[in-house]
N, C-alpha and C positions, 0 to 999 in steps of 0.2 A: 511543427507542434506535436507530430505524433511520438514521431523519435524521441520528443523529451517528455511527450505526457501519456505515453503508454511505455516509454522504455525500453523501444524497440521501431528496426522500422517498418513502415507501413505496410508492405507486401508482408510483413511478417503476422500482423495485428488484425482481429476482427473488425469487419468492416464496421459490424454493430457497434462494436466497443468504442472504434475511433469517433465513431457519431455521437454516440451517447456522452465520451470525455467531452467534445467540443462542445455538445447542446451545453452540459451542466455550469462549464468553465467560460462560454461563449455568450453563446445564444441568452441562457436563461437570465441572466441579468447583465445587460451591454453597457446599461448607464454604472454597474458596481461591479468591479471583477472580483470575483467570490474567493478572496487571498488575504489573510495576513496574518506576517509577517511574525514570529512570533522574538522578544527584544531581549535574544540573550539565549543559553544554551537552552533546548526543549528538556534535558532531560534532567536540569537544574533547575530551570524554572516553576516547571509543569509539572512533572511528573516525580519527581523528590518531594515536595510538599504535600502531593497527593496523595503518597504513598506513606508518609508520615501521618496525616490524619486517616487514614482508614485505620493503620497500627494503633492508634487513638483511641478509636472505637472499642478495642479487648475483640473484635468480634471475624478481624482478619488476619493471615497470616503469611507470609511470604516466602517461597522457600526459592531462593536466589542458587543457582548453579545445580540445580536439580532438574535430568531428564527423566519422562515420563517414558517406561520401556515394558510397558502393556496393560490388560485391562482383565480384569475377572468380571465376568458375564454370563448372567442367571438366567439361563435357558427354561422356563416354566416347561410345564409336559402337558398342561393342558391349554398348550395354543396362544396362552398369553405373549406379548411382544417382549423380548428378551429387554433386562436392563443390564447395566453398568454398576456393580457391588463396590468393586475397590478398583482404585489406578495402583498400578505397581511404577515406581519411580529409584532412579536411582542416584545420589547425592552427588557431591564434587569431591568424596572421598571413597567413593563406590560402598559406601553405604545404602543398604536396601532398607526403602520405606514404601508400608503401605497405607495409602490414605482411602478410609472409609468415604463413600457418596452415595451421596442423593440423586444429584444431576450433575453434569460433565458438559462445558462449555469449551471446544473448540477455537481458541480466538486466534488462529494462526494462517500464515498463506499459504498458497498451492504447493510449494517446497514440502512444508510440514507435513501438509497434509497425504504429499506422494511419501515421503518418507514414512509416517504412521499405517498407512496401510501396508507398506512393506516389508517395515517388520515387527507389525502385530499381527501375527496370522489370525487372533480370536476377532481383527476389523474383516481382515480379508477374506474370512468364511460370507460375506454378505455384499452382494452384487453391486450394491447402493455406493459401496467405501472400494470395492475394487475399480472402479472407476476415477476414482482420484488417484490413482499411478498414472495417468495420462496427463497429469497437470504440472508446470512445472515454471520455475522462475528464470526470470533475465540475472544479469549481474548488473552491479553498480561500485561506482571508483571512487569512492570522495577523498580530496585534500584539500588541506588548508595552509595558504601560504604567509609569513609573516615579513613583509616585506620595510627595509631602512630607507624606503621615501614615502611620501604621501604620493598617487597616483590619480589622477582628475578619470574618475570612475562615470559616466554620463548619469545612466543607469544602475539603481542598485540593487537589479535580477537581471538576467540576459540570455536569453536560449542559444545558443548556436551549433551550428554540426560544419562537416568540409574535411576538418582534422583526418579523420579515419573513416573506411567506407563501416557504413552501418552504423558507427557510436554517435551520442550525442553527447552533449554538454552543455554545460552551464555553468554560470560562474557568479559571486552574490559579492559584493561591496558591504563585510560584514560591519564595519564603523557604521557606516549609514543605515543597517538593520538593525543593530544592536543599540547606537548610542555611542557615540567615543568614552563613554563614561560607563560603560558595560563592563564588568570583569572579566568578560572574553577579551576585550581589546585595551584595558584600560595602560597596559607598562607597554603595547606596540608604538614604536617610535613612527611607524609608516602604516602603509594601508593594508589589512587582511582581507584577504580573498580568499574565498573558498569554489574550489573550480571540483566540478563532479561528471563523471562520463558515465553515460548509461551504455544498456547492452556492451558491457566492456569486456567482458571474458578473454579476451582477446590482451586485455593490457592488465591482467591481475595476477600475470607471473614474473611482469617486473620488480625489480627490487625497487625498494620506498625511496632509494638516492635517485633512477633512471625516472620512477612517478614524478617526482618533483620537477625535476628536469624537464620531462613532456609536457608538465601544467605552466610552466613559468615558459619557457618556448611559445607556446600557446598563446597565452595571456600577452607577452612580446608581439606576436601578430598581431593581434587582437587591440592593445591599447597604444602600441607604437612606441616611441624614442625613449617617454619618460619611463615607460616600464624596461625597455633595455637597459637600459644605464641603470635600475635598482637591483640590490642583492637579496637572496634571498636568508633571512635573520634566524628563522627555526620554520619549521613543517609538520604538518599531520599527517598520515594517510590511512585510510579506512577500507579494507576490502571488502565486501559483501556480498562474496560469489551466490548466485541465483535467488539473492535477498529480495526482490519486488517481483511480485504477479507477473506473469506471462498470459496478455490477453491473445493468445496466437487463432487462429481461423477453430472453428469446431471448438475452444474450448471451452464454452456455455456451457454444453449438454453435460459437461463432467464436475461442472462446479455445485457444492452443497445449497439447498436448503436452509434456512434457518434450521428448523429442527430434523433430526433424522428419522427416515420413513422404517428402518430395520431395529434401530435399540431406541428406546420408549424416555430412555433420559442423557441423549448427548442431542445438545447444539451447536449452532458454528457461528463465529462472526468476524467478521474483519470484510474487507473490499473485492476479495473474490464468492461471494457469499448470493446468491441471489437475494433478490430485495426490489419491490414494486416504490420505493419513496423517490427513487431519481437522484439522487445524489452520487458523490462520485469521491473516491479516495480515500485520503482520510476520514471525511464526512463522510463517507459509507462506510468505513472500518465502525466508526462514532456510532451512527445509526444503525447499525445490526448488531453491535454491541447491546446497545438498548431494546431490539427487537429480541434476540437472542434473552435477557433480562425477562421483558415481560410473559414470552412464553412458559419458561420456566413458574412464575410466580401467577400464571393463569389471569395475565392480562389480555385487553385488546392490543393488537401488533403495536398499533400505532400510539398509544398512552406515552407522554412523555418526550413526544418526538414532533419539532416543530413540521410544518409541512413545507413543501418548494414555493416559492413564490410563483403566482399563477403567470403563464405567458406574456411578454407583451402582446400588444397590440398586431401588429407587425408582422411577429413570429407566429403565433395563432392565426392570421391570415393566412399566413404561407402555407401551414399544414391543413388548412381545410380547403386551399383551393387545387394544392399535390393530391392528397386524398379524390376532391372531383373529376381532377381529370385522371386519375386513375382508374377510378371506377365507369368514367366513361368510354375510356380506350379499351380493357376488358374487365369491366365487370364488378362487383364484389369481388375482395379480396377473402378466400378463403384459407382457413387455419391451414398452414402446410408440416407443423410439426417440426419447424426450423425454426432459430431464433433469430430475431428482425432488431430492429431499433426499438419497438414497442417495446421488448425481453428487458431491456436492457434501462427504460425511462420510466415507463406505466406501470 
């Protein structure tokens, strides 16, 4: 579970962190596992329509293949905490733009964020941002296969690892997520699958013909006879070298803040972001997204943000009677200035 819900394995991943995935995804609701499914591509679904009605609005604007390649920052002389004036950006025709602000919202992972303090020296004058060059992502491998049979899929998600030391995998029976009637799969004569290896680094210098080959091999073990004897009809393949969080040992201490303690109007959000709501992943990208929102416009953190479902029964037993017998064997548990499982849920 760790290897495919932290994206890496275990010896590699905080212990907090691995606690905290399983409490959110586990523990905290046993009778509802906190997933789904969403019926058709995410970013045709979801996020095209999204992005359509904000442009609606007159009031947002999107600049698509534009990197951000530094920051002008208003050093006051009389002690005031420095702000953020203008981001200097530069197009997908190296065209230079500068865009006037207010306030500067972060919404990127630990890659981004080691990459921006490295080469904007006006982040890395400030102790707070030179800290995140310590943070850094896994890789992840996705393909999708388009196969000329139908394939008796048990399951239509399925964690597994064995394949390669350290990678994990997965693989999703997209007809039964999508609908046979989804425009992702509606002209497949057979079953699509989509099979993804985390911590892959390792396999994202094959070429998209030997990918293929690895994932259908795979899937061959995996499903047996009837997927032997299938062809494969057309393929995807996705690289996404260091694309998802690396929750590795120590790396708390380097992770941002909602708002920044050195410049008076940048925030951060997304899943590597601290955040007292307990949620996890994408609901945590979600929800510091919106925590991130409310500070800016001088809300309570929590405005707009449902809460966790309170413990069961069961599970709130367990922790008040771990708790007693801890404080019975030694004592109150004092702050040690380490981050614990509390960092990470509370």
């Amino acid at each position: 579970m760790i290897l495919t819900g932290l994206f890496a394995p275990g010896a590699q991943c905080s212990a907090a962190a691995a606690l905290g995935m399983a409490y959110f995804f586990v523990l905290q609701s046993q009778t509802a596992f906190d997933v789904q499914w969403c019926r058709g591509n995410i970013g045709q679904v979801i996020f095209d329509p999204w992005v359509q009605q904000l442009k609606a609005t007159g009031k947002v604007e999107f600049l698509c293949s534009t990197r951000v390649n530094g920051f002008d920052i208003n050093k006051s002389a009389n002690g005031e905490i420095p702000r953020i004036t203008n981001v200097k950006c530069t197009g997908v025709n190296g065209e230079e733009t500068v865009i006037e602000s207010d306030d500067v919202i972060l919404a990127v992972g630990a890659k981004a964020l080691n990459n921006f303090v490295r080469f904007c020296p006006e982040l890395a004058e400030f102790p707070e941002f030179r800290r995140f060059a310590n943070l850094r992502g896994t890789s992840v491998l996705a393909t999708r296969l388009f196969l000329d049979q139908e394939i008796d899929i048990t399951y239509s998600a399925n964690a597994c690892w064995g394949f390669d030391k350290g990678i994990g995998m997965t693989f999703f029976d997209i007809k039964a997520l999508h609908g046979s009637n989804a425009t992702t799969v509606a002209d497949a004569p057979g079953s699509v699958v989509e099979v993804d290896y985390y911590h892959s680094s390792s396999l994202l210098t094959l070429s998209d013909e030997e990918i293929v080959d690895k994932a259908k091999k795979d899937l061959d073990t995996i499903l047996g006879a009837k997927c032997k004897s299938s062809e494969v009809l057309d393929a995807a393949v996705v690289r996404l070298p260091e694309g998802v969080n690396w929750f590795f040992p120590g790396s708390y201490q380097d992770m941002p803040d909602i708002k920044a303690e050195s410049i008076g109007n940048m925030y951060f959000a997304g899943d590597v972001v601290h955040s007292s709501h307990g949620s996890w992943s994408q609901e945590k990208a979600f929800v510091t997204g919106i925590e991130a929102a409310n500070s800016v416009l001088g809300r309570a953190p929590d405005t707009g943000i449902l809460p966790l479902a309170a413990d069961e029964l069961h599970v709130r037993f367990g922790k008040e009677a771990v708790k007693i017998a801890r404080n019975i064997i030694s004592g109150p548990k004092k702050d040690s200035g380490r981050p614990s499982l509390v960092d990470f849920l509370f």
